[in-house]
C-alpha positions in Angstrom: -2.4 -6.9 -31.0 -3.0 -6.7 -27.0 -0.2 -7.0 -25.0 -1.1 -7.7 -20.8 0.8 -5.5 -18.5 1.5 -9.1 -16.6 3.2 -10.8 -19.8 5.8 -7.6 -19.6 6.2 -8.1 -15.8 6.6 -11.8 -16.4 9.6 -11.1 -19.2 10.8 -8.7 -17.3 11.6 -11.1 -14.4 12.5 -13.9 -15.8 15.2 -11.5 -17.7 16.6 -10.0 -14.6 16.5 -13.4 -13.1 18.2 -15.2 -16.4 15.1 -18.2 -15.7 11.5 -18.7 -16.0 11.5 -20.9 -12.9 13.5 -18.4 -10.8 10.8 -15.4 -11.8 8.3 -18.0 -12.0 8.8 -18.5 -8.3 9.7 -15.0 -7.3 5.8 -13.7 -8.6 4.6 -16.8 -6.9 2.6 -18.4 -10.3 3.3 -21.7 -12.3 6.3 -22.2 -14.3 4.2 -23.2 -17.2 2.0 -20.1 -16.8 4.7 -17.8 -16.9 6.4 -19.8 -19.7 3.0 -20.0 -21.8 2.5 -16.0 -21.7 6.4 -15.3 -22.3 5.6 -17.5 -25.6 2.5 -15.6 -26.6 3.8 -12.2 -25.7 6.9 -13.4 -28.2 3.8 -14.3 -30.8 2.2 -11.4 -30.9 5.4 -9.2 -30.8 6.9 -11.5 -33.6 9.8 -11.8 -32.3 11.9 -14.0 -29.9 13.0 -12.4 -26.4 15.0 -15.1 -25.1 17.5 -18.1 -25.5 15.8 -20.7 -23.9 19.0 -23.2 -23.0 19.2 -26.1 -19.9 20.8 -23.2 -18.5 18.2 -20.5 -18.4 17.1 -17.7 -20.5 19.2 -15.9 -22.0 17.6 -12.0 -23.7 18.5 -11.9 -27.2 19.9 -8.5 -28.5 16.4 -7.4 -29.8 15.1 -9.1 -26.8 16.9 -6.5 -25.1 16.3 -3.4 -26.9 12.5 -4.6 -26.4 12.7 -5.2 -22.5 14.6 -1.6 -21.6 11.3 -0.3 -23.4 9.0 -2.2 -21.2 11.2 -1.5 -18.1 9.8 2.5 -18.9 6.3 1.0 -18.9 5.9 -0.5 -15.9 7.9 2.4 -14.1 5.6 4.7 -15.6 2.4 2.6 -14.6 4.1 2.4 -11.0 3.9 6.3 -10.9 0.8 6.7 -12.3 -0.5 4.2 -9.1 1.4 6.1 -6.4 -0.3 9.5 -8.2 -3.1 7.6 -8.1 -3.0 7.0 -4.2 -2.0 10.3 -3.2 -4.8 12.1 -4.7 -7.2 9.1 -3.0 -5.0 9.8 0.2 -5.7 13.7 -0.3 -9.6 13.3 -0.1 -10.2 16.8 1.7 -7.1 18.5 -0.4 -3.6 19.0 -0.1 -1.8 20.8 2.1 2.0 21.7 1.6 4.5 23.2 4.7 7.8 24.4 4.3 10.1 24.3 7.2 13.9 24.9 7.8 14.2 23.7 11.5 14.8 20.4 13.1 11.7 17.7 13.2 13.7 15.8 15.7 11.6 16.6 18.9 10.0 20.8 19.9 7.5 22.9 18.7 7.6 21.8 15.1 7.0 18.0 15.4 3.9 18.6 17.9 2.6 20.7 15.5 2.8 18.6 12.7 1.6 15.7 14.4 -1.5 17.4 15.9 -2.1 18.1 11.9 -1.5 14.5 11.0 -3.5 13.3 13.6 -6.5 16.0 13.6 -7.0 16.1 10.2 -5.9 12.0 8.4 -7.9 13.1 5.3 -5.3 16.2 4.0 -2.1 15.1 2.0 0.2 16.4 3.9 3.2 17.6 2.3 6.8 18.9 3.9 9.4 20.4 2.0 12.3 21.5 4.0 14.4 24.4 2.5 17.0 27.6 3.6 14.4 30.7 3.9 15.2 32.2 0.6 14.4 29.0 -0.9 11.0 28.7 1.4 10.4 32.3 0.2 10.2 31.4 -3.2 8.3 28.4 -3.2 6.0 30.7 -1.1 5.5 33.2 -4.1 5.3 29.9 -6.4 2.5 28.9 -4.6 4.2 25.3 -4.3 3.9 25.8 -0.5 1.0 27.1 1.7 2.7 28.0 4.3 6.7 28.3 5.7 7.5 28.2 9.4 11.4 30.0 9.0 13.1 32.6 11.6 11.4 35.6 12.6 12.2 38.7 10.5 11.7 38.2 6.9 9.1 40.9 5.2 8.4 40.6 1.6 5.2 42.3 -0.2 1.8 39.7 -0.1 3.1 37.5 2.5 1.9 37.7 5.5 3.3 36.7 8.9 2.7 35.3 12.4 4.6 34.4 15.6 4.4 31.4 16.7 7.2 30.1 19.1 11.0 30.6 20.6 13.5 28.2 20.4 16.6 28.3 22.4 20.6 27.8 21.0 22.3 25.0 22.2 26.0 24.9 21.9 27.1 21.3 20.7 30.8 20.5 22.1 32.5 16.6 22.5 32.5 15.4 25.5 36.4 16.7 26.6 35.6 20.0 25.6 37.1 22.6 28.2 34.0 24.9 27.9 32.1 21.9 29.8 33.7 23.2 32.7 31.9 26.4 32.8 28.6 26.8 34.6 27.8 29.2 31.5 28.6 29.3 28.0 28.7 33.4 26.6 29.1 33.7 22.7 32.6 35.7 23.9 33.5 32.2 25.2 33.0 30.6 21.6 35.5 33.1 20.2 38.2 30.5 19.2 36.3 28.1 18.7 35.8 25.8 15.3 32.4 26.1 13.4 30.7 23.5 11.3 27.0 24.7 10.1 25.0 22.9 7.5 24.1 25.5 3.8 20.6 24.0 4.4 17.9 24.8 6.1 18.6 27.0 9.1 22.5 26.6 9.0 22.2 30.1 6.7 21.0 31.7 9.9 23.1 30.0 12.3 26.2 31.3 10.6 24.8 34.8 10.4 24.5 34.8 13.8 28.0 33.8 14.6 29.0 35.9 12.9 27.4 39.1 14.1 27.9 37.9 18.0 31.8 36.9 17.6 33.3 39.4 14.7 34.7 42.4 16.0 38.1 44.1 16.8 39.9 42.0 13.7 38.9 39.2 14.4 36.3 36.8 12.6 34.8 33.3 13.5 36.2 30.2 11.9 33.1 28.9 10.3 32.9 25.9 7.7 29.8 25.9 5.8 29.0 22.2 4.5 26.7 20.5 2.1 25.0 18.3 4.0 22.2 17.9 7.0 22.4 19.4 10.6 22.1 16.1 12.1 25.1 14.5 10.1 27.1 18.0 11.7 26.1 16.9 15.1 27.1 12.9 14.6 30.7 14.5 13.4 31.2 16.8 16.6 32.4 13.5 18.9 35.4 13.3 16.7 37.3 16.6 18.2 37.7 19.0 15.6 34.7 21.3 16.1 31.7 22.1 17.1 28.1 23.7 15.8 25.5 25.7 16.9 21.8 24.1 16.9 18.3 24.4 18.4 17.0 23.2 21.3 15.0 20.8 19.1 18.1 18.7 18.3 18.3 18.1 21.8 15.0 15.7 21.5 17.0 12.6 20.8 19.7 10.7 22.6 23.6 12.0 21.5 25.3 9.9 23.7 28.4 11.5 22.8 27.1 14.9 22.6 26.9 17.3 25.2 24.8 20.1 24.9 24.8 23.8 26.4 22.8 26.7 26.4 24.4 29.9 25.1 23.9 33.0 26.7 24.3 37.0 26.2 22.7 39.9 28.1 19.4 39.1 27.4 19.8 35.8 29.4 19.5 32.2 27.0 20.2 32.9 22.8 17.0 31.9 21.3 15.7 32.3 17.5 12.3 33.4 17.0 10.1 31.3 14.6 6.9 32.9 12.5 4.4 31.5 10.2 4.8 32.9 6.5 2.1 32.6 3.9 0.5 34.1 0.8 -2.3 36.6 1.6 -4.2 35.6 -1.4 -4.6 31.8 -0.2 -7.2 30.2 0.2 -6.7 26.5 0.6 -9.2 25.5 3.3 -6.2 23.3 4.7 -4.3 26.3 5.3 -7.0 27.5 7.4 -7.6 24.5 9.4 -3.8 24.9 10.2 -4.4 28.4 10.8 -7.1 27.3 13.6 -5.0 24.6 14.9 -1.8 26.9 15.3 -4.3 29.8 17.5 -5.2 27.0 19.6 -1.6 26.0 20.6 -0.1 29.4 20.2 -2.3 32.3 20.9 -1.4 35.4 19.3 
């Protein structure tokens, strides 16, 4: 007994749809083609799927118990052809970055784009993650590479500098601080934190922390479950601020305003590094590798 993936896709439709004109007409064919292969499928099965009444089709209960199976089949043969094109996609091998920054505008876009661009052949794969999380996938090896905050050491992974971005102070648009030609992290003192668990909110909290605790007092900070740029399209309303990039800057907030944060250094800035395994050899890595010494010189 065969049974045609297009006789399950037919059934399927005209189940969801409760008619074999309505389906017949959705996949574009001829009611009495989709009607004829409904019939045969239910002959070679041995069993009858629907209720055929002036008012449609109607599953019957073994009808239904049969369809839910053939739902898993065509969702499984839907995979299998999106596997399918990603590995055709991937002709000169795949190529997987971690990243815990914003891809709104800066240094990390450009430098995936140039990749995209240069090399239209490499599956390309992003995963953003905290650092701890880009750390592991590191050591799985489900990564090549992580671009996260300067610092981190760990034995077999090796690191690079790559580029400097500078902290922005996000306030609403009636904010007193506004006011001030500068914006000092003493000046932030009182002030309401909301930083995102993910990617680089971890950080970002750290470094409130460490700038603004001292003599009893500790920074207000609310650590959320959700993405920086949600944080940011929250900040209008009045009840706090956050602490981002200069990347989230890349975008229009029109009720945002944005300020640079300083301390005796001059402008706060977080460092960013490469981070990979010193036993990979993915010759997409490398292309990366090349790419990155042409736009950041060591």
């Amino acid at each position: 007994m065969t049974i045609e993936i297009r006789q399950l896709r037919y059934a399927l439709m005209s189940a969801d749809l409760r008619s074999f004109s309505g389906a017949a007409s959705r996949l574009n064919v001829k009611q009495a083609t989709l009607s004829r292969s409904v019939l045969q499928l239910e002959d070679r099965l041995g069993i009858k799927l629907f209720e055929r009444t002036t008012r449609g089709a109607e599953p019957t209960e073994t009808g239904k118990v049969f369809l839910e199976t053939a739902r898993r089949i065509i969702t499984d043969l839907e995979n299998l052809q999106t596997t399918a094109r990603a590995v055709s996609y991937g002709e000169q091998g795949r190529f997987a970055v971690g990243y815990c920054s914003s891809l709104m505008a800066g240094h990390l876009k450009a430098a995936f784009s140039d990749y995209l661009t240069r090399f239209p052949d490499v599956q390309f794969d992003g995963v953003e993650g905290d650092p701890d999380k880009l750390c592991s996938d590191l050591r799985a090896g489900t990564i090549d590479v992580a671009i996260a905050p300067l610092g981190s050491e760990e034995q077999g992974i090796a690191s690079r500098p790559v580029w400097s971005e500078r902290l922005v102070a996000a306030l609403y648009p009636e904010h007193p601080l506004l006011e001030a030609s500068r914006i000092y992290w003493g000046d932030l003192r009182r002030e309401i934190f909301v930083v995102p668990r993910k990617g680089i909110g971890q950080m970002i909290r750290n470094m409130i922390t460490a700038r603004l605790t001292g003599q009893g007092y500790r920074p207000n900070i609310i650590t959320q479950e959700t993405s920086l740029e949600s944080v940011l399209s929250m900040v209008p309303v009045g009840r706090f601020i956050t602490i981002a990039t200069e990347a989230s800057m890349g975008v229009a907030w029109p009720e945002l305003q944005f300020r640079d944060i300083y301390d005796n250094g001059g402008t706060a800035r977080i460092d960013f590094a490469l981070y990979w395994r010193e036993d990979n050899e993915n010759p997409a890595l490398q292309r990366f590798f090349t790419m990155i010494n042409e736009r950041y010189p060591a």
